[in-house]
Structure formats: C-alpha cells, structure tokens
N, C-alpha and C positions, 0 to 999 in steps of 0.2 A: 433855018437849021442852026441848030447851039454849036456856038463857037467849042471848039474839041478841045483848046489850051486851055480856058478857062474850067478855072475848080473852085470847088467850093470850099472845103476846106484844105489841110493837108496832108500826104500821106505816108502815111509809117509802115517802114519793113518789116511787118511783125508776121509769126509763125502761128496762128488760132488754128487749133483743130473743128473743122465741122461736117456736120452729116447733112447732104443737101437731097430733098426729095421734089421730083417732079414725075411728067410722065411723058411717054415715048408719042411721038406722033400717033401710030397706029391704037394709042388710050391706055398702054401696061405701062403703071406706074414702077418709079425706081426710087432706091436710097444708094447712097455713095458716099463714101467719106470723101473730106475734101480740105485742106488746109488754105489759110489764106498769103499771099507773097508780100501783097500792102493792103491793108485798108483805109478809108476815111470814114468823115461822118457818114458820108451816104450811101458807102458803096464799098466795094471790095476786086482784089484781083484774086481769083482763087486756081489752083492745083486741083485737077481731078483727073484722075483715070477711066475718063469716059466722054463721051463726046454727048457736047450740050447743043441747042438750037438759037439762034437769033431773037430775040424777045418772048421766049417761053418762060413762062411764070414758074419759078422753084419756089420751095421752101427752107429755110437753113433753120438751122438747130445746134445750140450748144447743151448738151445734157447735163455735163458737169456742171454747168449754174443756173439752169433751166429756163433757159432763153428761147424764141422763137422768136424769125422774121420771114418777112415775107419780100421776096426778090425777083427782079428780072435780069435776065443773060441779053447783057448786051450786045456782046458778040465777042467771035473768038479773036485771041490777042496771038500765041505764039504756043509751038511747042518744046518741054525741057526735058531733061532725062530723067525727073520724077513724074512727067502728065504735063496735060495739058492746059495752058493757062484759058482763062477764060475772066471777061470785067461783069461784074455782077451790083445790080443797084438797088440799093434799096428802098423801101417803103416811103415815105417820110417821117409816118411814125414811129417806125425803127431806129432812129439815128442811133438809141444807145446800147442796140447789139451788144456793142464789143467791151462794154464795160470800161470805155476811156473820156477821160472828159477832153473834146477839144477847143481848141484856142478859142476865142471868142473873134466873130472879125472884128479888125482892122490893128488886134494884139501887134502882128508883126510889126507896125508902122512903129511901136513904143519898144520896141525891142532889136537887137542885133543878131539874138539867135533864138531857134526852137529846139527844145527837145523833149523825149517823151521818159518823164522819172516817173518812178514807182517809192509811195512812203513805205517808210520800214514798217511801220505799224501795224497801219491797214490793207499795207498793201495795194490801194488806189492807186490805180494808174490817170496822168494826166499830163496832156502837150502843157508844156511850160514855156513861158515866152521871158527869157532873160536878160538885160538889159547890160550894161558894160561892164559895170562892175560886179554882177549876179557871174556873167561866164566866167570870168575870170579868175572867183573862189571857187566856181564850177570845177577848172580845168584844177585848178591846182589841189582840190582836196578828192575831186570826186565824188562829189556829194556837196546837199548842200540843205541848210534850216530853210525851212519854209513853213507857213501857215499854211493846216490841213481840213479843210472841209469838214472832213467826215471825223475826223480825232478831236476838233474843235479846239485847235493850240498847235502850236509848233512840231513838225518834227522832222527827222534828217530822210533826207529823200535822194536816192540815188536811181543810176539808168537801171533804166526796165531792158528785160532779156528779149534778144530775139524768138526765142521762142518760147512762149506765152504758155503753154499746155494748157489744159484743160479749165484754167482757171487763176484765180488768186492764191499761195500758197499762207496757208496757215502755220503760225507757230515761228516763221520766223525772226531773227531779234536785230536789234540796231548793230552793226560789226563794231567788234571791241575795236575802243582806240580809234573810232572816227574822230576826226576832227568838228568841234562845235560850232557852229558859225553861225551868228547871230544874224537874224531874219531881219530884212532892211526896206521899209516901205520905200516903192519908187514915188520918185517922182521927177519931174521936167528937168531939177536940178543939176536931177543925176547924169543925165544924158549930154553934156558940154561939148564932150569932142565927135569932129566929124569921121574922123574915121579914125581905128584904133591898132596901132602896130602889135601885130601876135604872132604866135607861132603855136597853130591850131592845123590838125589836120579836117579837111573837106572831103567829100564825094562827089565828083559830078557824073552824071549821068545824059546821056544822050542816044534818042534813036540809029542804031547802027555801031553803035562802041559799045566797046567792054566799057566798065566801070573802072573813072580814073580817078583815084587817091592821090588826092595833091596835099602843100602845105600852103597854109595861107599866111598871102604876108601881111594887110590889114583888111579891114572890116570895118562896115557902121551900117546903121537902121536899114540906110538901103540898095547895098549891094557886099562886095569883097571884091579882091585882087591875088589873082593867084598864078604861079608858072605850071610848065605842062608840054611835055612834049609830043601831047597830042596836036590835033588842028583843029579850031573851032573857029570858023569864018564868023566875021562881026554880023551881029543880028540874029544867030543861031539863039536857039529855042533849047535850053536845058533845063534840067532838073539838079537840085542843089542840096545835099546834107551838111550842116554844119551845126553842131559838131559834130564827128564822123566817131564811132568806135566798130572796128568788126564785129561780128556776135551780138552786135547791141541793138535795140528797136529803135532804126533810125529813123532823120524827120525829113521827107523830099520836097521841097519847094519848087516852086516855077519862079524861072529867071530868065535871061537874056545877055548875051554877050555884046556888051556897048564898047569894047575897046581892046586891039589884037596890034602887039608890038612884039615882033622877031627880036629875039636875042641870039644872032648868028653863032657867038662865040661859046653861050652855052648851049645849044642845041634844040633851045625852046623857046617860046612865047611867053611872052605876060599878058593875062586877057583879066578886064576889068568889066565885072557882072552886076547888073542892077535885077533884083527880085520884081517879079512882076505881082502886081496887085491880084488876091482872091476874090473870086465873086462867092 
C-alpha cells in the first residue's frame, strides 16, 4: 500500500474552474462544474456539487484553454459549505493540466522557500524555489526579476491569485513603479547561513485544525521555528506555506514537528519544523 504522507510533488491553494464528466453506476452519463481547492502535478482536490464514487474514471476539462485530462476519484475527502471535496489523480500524461510548471525534485533541498509567481508578461505561472537572499528581495519588494522561459529574458514576476479563473489573463502590464531587481544566478555560495533570522508570515496546517497563521522567527533549506498557541505534539505530521499571503496561491509542503518548548509566560510554544522529503 503507498505510503499516504508521501507526495509527489507540491501543493498549491489555487481556485481552477472545471467541468468534470463521468458516469453514474446505473451507465447515464454526467457533466458538473467543479473548481479545484489544491492542486499538484498529478492530482487535484476538487469542489463539486455532487457525489462522485471511489476509483471511477472522470474526465476534467478546461474550455477556456482547451485542455483535457483524464482522471480517477480517489475517494471522498470532506464536506464544505460550497460541495463536496473530493482527491482526484491524474493520468500521468496529464501532468501539465493546470498550466503551471512545478519544481523540479530535490529544488527544495537548494532553497528555503516555495512559491508559486506568475510573469507579468506572459503570465506563466511557475513553483519557484528561492533561496536566502531571492526571499528576502521577495518579501521586501513583492516581486521579483527573474529569467522567463517562455519571454526568453528577464522579467518581474510577482504571486499568482488565488483564484486562477479560467485561465492566463491577457493585456496585463508590469505595475508602474515596481521595483527592478536584478536576476541573480544561484549558486552553493549563496547559501552560507544555516538558518536565517526573519520576520515572515507562515501557514501551518493540520488534520483536525483550523488553519494557524503564525510568524516565523528563522528559517533555512530544511526546516523553520515558529510560536503558536496551538498544540502540536513532537513528531506530528503537518503541512507548511511559507511564504503565506491570504488570497494568494499558496505553496503546502509536508513537514514534521522535531522540537516543542512551552513558553509558560507567553502562552505558547515554540515548535521547530524540518520538511520532509518529496517522492
């Protein structure tokens, strides 16, 4: 049986509109709209108002950019006040559904953080893996120069929206008065310190809680430290955004809680997190 922790790639909060067609036990076929909560490379958590089955072969569809994949319902996850969630995987030929390039493995290992920008240009969306000095003109400009694939040159890249609608939008321009920031190949050099004092907001997530927005006091390649007047017992099994923006398409990692120190007199914990490896 495949380990359930284990992922493959990782996963972003993003809003994709799609229309999923399959068919009923009894053989009448359906279409349904259906939006997604996270997606990855291979798979997706989607929103539908209707009840799917255990490994029944769907079909998804994006119209607006004339996409088609082929999918199985892996089974139902929970239900919200817009539908019901359900984890849905794809093909393997399908990886590039969603129109986003993801990380390449073992990125994480050369970086402190993920997140998922969109170039002003193109409008390409792609998980970007940032390394100490990349986040940090990150946080402070919001944006940042990057070499673009598809532009074949530089250009200013900022977070992508939560919610994605139907596609890439066209006609948009670079915001006046961005700040220019000179595109900076990494390398080993870069990376010196072990971990790095900030003051960056996080997300952690956990089976059974709300979703707790913390601030992080440092960070490096492979974990952070943060307070919290939640309880997360050591060895606990979380999911990680960092950098965290509301509204924004954010990036979940799997991680693990290596170290829980009560702070009696403020009311909280300091719990110190190592990321767990992607398969």
């Amino acid at each position: 049986m495949a380990n359930l922790h284990a992922r493959r790639s990782e996963r972003i909060s993003i809003a994709i509109p799609v229309d999923i067609t399959g068919a009923e036990p009894a053989g009448d076929k359906f279409t349904a709209q259906a939006k997604t909560a996270l997606i990855s490379r291979h798979g997706a958590t989607l929103v539908i108002n209707r009840k799917l089955i255990a490994d029944q072969q769907v079909y998804l569809s994006r119209p607006q950019v004339g996409k088609i994949a082929t999918g199985r319902v892996v089974g139902y996850i929970r239900r919200q006040s817009d539908g019901e969630v359900y984890g849905i995987e794809l093909e393997e030929k399908d990886v590039g559904f969603w129109d986003v390039e993801f990380a390449a493995p073992g990125a994480q290992e050369e970086s402190v953080a993920k997140i998922l920008l969109e170039c002003t240009i193109c409008h390409s969306r792609e998980v970007t893996c940032l390394n100490e000095l990349e986040i940090e003109v990150y946080e402070a400009n919001r944006s940042i120069m990057l070499r673009c694939r598809h532009c074949d040159g530089s250009s200013l890249w900022t977070l992508a929206q939560h919610d994605a609608g139907g596609g890439p939008v066209s006609g948009a321009a670079t915001p006046a008065g961005a700040p220019a920031v000179a595109a900076k190949a990494r390398t080993k050099n870069d990376r010196k310190h072990i971990r790095m004092k900030v003051k960056m907001t996080a997300c952690i997530r956990m089976i059974g809680f709300d979703d707790d927005v913390v601030e992080i006091e440092n960070m490096s390649r492979g974990g952070l430290c943060f307070k919290s007047k939640k309880r997360y017992p050591k060895g606990s099994r979380i999911d990680v955004a960092l950098p965290y923006t509301p509204g924004g398409a954010n990036i979940f990692v799997p991680a693990h809680v290596v170290y829980v120190a009560e702070i009696p007199a403020e009311g909280v914990s300091r719990y110190g997190v190592a990321y767990l490896p992607a398969n």
